[in-house]
N, C-alpha and C positions, 0 to 999 in steps of 0.2 A: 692688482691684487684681488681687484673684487671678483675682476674673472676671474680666473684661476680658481678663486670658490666656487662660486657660479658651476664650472664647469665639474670639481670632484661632487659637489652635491645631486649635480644629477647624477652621474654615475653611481654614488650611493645609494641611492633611490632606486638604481636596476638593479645592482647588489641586493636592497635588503627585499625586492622582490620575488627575484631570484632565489633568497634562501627559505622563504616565504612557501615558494613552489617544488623546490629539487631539496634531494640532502644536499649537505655540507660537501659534502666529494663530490657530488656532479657541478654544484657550482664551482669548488676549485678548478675540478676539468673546463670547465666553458671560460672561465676567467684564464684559463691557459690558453686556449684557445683564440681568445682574443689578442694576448700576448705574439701568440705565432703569426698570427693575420699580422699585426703591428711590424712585427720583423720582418714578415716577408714584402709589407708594403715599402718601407724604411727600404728594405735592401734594392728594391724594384726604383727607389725615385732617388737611389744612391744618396741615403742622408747616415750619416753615422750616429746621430743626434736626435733627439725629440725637440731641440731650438736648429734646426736642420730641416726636421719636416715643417716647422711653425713657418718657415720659409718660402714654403715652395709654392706654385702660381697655383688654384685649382679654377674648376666651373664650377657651379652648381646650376641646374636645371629642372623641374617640376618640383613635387615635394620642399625636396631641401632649398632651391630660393625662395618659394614663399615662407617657407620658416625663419629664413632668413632675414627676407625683405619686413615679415612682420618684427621680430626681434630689432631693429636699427629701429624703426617708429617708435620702438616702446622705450 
């Protein structure tokens, strides 16, 4: 559970930055857009599901493991 916070708090944090920056209707559009990317990922690694894609094997390499790797220490 604590992730699952963890994880809508950061994304509220681009949200509220985001409306911060853009109006209210370009953030809808970008927030849509993110949805479409979702679907199209989803449909590409054939998950039907958002406990479908939580599933599926990735890599990560530069950037995102060291964010990674620092996150597990902490």
């Amino acid at each position: 559970m604590l992730g699952l916070c963890a994880k809508a708090v950061g994304l509220s944090r681009t949200v509220l930055e985001l409306v911060e920056t853009y109006s209210v209707e370009e953030v809808i559009g970008i927030v849509q857009g993110w949805k479409d990317d979702l679907r199209l990922i989803m449909c590409a690694l054939n998950c039907a599901t958002i406990a479908d894609l939580q599933k599926v094997d990735y890599l990560l390499y530069g950037k995102l493991k060291e964010a990674k790797d620092q996150m597990r220490k902490a």
